[in-house]
C-alpha positions in Angstrom: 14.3 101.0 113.8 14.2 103.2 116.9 13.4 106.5 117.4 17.2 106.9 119.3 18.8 106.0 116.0 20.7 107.9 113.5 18.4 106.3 109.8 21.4 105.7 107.3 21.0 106.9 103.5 22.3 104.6 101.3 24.7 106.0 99.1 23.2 107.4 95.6 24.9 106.8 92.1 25.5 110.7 92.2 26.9 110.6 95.3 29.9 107.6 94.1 30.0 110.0 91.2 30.7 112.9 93.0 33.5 111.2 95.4 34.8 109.3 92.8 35.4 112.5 90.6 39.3 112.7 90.6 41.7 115.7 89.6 43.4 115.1 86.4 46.5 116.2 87.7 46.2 113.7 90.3 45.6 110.6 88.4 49.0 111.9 86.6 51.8 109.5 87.6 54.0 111.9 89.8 57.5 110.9 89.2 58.5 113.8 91.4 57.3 112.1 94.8 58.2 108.6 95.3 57.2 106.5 98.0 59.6 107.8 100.7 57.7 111.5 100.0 60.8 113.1 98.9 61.3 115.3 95.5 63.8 115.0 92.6 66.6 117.5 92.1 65.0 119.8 95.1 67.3 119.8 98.1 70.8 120.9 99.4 73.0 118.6 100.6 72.9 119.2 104.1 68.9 119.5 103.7 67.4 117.4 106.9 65.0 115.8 104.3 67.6 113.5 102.8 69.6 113.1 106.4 69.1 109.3 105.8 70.3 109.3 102.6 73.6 111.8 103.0 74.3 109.0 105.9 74.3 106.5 103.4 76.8 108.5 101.2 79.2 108.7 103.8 79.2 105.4 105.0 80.0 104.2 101.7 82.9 106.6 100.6 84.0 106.1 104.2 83.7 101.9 103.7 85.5 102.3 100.3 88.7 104.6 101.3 89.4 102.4 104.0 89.1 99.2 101.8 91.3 101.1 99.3 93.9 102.3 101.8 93.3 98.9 103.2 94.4 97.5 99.4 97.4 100.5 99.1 99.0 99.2 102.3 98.8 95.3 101.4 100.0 95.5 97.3 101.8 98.5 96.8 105.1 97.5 99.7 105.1 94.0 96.5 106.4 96.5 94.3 108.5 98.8 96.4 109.9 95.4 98.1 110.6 94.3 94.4 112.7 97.0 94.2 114.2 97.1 97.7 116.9 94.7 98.1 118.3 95.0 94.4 121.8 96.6 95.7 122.4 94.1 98.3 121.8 91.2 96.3 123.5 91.9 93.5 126.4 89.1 94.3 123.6 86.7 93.3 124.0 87.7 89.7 126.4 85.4 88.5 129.2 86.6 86.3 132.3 84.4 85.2 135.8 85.1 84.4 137.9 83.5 82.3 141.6 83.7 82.5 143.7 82.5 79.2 147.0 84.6 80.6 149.6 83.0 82.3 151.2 86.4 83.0 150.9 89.4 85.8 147.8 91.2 83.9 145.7 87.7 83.9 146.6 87.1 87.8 146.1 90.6 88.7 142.7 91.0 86.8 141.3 87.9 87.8 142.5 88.4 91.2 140.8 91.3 91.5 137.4 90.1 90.2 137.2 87.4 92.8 138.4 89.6 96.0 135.8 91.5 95.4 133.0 89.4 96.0 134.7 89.6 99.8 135.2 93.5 100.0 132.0 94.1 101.9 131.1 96.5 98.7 128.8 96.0 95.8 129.6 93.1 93.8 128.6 90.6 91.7 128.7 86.7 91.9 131.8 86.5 90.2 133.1 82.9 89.4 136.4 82.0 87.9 136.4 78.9 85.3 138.9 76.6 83.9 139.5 78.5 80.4 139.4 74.9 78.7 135.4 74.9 79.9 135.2 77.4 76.9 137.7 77.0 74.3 137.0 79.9 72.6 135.8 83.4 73.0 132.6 82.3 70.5 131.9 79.7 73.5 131.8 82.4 75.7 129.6 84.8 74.0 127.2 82.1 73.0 126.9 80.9 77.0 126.2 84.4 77.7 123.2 84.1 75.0 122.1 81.4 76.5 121.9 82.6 79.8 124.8 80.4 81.8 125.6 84.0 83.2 124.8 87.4 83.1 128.2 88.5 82.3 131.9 86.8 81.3 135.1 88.6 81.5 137.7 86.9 79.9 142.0 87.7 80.0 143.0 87.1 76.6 145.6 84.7 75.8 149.3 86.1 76.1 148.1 89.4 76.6 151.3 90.1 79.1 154.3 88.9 76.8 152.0 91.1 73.7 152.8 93.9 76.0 156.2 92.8 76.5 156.5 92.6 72.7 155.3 95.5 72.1 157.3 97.5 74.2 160.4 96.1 73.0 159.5 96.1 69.1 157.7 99.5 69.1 154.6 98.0 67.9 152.4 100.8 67.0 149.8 98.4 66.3 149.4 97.3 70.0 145.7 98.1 71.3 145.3 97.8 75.2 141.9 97.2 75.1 142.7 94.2 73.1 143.8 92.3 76.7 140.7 91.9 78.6 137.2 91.2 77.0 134.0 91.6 78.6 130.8 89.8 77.4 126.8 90.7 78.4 123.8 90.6 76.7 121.9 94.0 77.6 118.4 92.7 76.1 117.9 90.3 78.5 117.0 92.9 81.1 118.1 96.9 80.4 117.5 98.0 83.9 119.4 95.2 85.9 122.2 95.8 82.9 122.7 99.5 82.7 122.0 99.4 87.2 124.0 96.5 88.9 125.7 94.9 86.0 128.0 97.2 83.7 128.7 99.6 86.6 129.8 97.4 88.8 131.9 95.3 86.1 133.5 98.8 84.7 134.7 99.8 88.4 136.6 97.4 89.2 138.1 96.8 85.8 139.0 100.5 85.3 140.0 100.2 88.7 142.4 97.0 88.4 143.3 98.4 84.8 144.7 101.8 86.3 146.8 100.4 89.1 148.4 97.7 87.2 149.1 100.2 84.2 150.8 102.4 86.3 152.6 99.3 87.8 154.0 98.0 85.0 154.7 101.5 83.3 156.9 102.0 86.4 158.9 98.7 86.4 158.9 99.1 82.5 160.6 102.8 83.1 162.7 101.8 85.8 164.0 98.5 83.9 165.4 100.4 80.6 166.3 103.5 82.3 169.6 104.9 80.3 168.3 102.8 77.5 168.2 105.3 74.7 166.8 102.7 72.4 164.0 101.2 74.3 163.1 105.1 75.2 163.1 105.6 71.1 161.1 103.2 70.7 158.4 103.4 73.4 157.4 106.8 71.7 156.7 104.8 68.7 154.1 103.0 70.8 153.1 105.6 73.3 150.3 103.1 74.7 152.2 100.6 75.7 153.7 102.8 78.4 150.8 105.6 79.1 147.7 102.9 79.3 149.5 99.6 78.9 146.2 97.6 80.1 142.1 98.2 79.1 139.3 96.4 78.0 136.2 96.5 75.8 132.8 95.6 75.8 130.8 93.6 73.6 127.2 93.5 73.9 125.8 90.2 72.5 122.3 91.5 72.5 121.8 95.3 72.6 118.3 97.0 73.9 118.7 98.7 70.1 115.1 99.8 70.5 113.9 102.1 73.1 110.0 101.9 72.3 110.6 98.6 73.1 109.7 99.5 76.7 106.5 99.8 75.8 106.3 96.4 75.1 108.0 94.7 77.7 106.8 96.4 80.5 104.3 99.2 80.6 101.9 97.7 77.3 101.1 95.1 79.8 99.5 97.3 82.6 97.5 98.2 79.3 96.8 94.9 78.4 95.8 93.9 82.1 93.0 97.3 81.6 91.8 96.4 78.0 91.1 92.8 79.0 89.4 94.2 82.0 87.1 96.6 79.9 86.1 93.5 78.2 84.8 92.0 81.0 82.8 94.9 82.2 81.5 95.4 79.0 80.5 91.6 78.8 79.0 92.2 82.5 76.7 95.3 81.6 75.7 93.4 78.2 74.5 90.2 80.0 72.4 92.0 82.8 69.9 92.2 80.2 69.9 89.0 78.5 71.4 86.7 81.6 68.2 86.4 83.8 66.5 84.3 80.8 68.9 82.2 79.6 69.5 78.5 80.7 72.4 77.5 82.5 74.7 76.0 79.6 74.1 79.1 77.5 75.0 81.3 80.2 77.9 79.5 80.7 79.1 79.8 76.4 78.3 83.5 76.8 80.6 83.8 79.4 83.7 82.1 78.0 82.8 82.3 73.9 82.3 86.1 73.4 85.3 87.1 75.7 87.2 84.8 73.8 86.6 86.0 70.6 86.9 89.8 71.3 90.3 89.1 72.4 91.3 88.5 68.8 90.4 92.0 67.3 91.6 93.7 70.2 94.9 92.3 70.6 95.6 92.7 67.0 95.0 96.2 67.1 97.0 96.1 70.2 100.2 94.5 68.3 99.6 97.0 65.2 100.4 99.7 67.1 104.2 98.9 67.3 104.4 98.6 63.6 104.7 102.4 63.2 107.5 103.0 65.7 109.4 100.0 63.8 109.8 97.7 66.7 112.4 95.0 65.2 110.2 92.1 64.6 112.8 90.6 62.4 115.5 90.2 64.7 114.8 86.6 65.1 112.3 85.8 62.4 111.4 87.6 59.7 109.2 90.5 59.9 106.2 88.9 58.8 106.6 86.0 61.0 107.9 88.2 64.4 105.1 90.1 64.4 102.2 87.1 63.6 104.0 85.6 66.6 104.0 88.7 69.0 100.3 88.8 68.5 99.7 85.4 69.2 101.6 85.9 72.2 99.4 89.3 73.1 96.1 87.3 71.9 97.0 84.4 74.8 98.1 86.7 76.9 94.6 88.5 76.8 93.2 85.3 77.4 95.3 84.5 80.7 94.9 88.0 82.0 91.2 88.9 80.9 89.6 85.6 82.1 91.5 85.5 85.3 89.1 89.2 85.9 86.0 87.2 84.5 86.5 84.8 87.2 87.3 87.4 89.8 84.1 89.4 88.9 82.4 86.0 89.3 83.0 86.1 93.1 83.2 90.0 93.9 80.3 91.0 91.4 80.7 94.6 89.3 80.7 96.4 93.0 83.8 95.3 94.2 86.0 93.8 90.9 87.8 97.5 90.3 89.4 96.3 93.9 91.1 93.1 92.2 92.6 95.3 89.4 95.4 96.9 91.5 96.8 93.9 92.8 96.4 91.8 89.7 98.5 94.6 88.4 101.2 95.0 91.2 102.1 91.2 91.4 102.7 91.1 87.8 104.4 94.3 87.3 106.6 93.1 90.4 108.3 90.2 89.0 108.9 92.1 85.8 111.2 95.2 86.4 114.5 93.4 87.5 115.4 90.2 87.5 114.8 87.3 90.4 118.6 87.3 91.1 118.2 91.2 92.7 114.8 90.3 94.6 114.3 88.3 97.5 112.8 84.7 97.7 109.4 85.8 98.2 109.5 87.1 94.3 110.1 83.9 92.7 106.2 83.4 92.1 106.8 85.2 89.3 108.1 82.3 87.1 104.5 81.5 87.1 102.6 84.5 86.5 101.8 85.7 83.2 103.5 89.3 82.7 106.8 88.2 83.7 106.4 85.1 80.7 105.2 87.6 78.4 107.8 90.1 78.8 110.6 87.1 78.5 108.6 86.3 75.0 108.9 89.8 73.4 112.5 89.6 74.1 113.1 86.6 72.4 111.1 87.9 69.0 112.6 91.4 69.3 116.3 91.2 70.5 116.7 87.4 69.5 117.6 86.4 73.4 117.7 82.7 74.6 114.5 81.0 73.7 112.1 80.0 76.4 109.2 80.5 73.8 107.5 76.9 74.9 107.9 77.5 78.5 106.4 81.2 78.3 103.1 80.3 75.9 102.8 77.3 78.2 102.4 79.4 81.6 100.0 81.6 79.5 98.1 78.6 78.5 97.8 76.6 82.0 96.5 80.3 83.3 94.2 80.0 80.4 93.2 76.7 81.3 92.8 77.3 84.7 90.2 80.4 84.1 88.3 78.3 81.7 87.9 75.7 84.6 86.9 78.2 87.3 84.7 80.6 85.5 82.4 77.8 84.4 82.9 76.6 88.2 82.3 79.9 90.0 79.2 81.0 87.4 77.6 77.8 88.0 77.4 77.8 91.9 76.7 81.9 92.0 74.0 81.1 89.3 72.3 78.7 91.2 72.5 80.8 94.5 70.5 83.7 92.4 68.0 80.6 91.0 67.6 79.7 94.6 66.6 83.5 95.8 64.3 83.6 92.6 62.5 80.9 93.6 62.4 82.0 97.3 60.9 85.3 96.3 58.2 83.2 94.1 57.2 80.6 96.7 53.3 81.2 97.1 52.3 81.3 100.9 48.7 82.0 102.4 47.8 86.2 102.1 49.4 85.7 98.0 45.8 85.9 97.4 44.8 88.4 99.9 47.6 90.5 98.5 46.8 90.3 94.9 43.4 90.9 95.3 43.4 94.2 97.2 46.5 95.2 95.1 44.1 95.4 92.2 41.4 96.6 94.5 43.9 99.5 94.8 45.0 99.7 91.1 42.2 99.5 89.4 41.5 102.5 88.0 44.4 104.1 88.4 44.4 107.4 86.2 41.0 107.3 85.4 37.8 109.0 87.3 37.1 105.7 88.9 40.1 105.5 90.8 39.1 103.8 94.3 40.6 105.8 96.9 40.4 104.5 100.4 37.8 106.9 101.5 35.9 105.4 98.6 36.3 102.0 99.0 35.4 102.7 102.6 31.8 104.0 101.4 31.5 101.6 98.7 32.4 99.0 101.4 29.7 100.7 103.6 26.8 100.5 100.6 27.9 96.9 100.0 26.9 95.9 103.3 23.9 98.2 104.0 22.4 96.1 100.4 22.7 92.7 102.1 21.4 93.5 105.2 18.5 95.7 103.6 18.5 91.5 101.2 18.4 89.6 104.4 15.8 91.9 105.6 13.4 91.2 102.5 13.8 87.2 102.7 
């Protein structure tokens, strides 16, 4: 060694012992200072330490109003459009009338009905029959039941020589309304009854009825005028002279239940949010469980447990109307409305909860609160009024599940027309359809997450590099022989200095 040289010491025990001699409160994990440097609960918002991370805030509440106004613009106009056009299309609600009166008061009424489908005004579709297509008014009020039309408005038979009769006999027996009859069947749907269908009906009736009352009182006055004994004995039957003409209204199938509502409408927004709850319960369950379970069980988990916590929940669901004595029996009995009402709610659940299962398959727990609203809004849509007051567009609703369901509470509760088989078989098919694409859709996002598992496990050449001076680095961890770098850089430093002092000696 020369005399210009620096002689190096080889590192002494006490030495390592003295730089390996560590703080305790530094071999402490410190769960206050994480890789990035920065501190739990210790800043202000606006603090330039977390600049990055206030960035990220905003971009995502910025990202998610606009997809949410983006969402409010697209689904909401479904339902307002529902709504939208019910006035002007009203003459597509098809009404009949029914004229058994060969006389002025059939002519008239009738008359009047039909001219006013071309008065410009709001009318229905009103359509005049042969009276021998009904032969009696039971025929009429059970077409009505069964849905042929909305509403029927029949002249009675003879109701113009009954008037005559009466006036000339003093028949204080004669009721006006008695002439024209007037058949609906409210329970079918409340809003389009008591909005388009009654009011429109009652004007031009009370209308038609007024003018041709005061007609015929006039003509009647006129004709016996210095006819002491017709006067006498038109005070014996005031009506026939001061309201000669009415009608009166029979409702085949009265909304007799108000809490009803809650079942024909507005329970099923409820339904549509329990059945989604039971998803995202499902998904935060199986985020512990899912990563180590094979593919087929993955798959049961997914359509079994769903499946089967359906039929708790909608029970409790249908349970809920028992106390509020929702008319189960109209149809059935009791017993046997209600066991079919929750049937119907259990199915239901099934359409409606797995259709979200398979949507959460494709836009995972981040984004599946998005599908809610218009899952909502195109069933609620077709729901509210009838297709005959919506435009064309609406008619997709034969085939969605709410607009079934509320046609199947009607049937149990008010005893409507049937279309039990039709409505449980839309619920099904929806059914059918979810248990075809959840399996589908799990499978092929499953196996895209197998394939990024596997990608992040692929060995490549510095695995064993890494691993090694990882535990280089670890070891010791907590302890007094933790190997900081400066350490490892002497210890490095001896290493070498002991072969070269070994290759020396040989």
């Amino acid at each position: 060694m020369s005399a210009s040289e620096t002689p190096t010491r080889k590192p002494s025990k006490e030495d390592l012992r003295t730089v390996t001699t560590v703080k305790q409160s530094e071999a402490e994990p410190q769960f206050n200072t994480p890789k990035h440097g920065l501190k739990k609960y210790s800043y202000s918002f606006w603090a330039p330490e977390i600049a990055h991370l206030r960035a990220l805030y905003f971009k995502i509440m910025i990202m998610s109003t606009i997809l949410l106004t983006v969402i409010v613009w697209i689904c909401l106009p479904v339902y307002w459009g529902s709504l939208w056009k019910g006035p002007e299309l009203t003459g597509n609600i098809h009404a009949l009338v029914i004229n058994r009166d060969d006389g002025i008061i059939g002519s008239t009424v009738a008359g009047a009905l039909i001219n006013s489908t071309t008065s410009g005004s709001q009318h229905l579709g009103w359509e005049e029959v042969d009276p021998s297509t009904f032969a009696t008014d039971e025929d009429v009020a059970e077409a009505i039941v069964d849905e042929a039309a909305w509403i029927a408005v029949v002249i009675t038979s003879g109701a113009t020589s009954r008037l005559a009769a009466a006036r000339a006999t003093g028949d204080t027996s004669y009721n006006p309304m008695g002439a024209i009859s007037v058949y609906y069947a409210q329970a079918r749907n409340e809003v389009a009854t008591g909005n388009y269908l009654m009011p429109i009906t009652q004007a031009v009736l009370n209308r038609v009825t007024v003018q041709l009352g005061a007609q015929l009182s006039a003509q009647y006055l006129q004709s016996i005028a210095g006819n002491q004994t017709a006067v006498g004995l038109l005070a014996r039957a005031p009506l026939t002279i001061s309201n000669p003409v009415s009608f009166q209204l029979f409702n085949l199938r009265p909304y007799t239940s108000q809490v009803a509502s809650a079942v024909t409408l507005v329970g099923f927004i409820y339904m549509i949010i329990l059945s989604f709850y039971v998803t995202m319960f499902g998904a935060g369950a199986r985020e512990v469980i899912a990563p180590y379970l094979k593919m087929s069980t993955y798959l049961k988990l997914r359509l079994i447990v769903p499946l089967i916590l359906y039929v708790p929940i909608s029970l409790i669901y249908s349970m809920i109307s028992l106390p509020f004595n929702l008319p189960f029996g109209a149809k059935y009995t009791y017993a046997g409305g209600f066991f079919l009402f929750w049937c119907l709610v259990f199915v239901g659940m099934c359409s409606l909860g797995l259709a979200t299962e398979a949507a959460l398959t494709v836009l995972t727990t981040r984004f599946v609160a998005f599908f809610l609203i218009p899952f909502i809004i195109i069933n609620v849509s077709v729901t509210v009024v009838p297709n005959d007051v919506q435009p064309w567009f609406y008619k997709y609703g034969l085939g969605f599940p709410i607009s079934n369901m509320s046609q199947a509470v009607r049937t149990i509760i008010f005893n409507t027309k049937n279309h039990l088989g039709l409505n449980f078989g839309v619920l099904l098919a929806w059914t059918a359809l979810s248990l075809i694409t959840v399996p589908l859709l799990s499978f092929i996002m499953r196996r895209k997450e197998m394939r990024e598992e596997a990608t992040r496990t692929l060995p490549n050449e510095h695995d064993e590099e890494i691993r090694e001076d990882q535990e280089r680095l670890d070891f010791g961890v907590g302890t007094t022989a933790h190997m900081t770098p400066s350490l490892e850089r002497r210890v490095e430093q001896a290493e070498k200095l002991d072969r070269n002092d070994a290759s020396r000696d040989v």
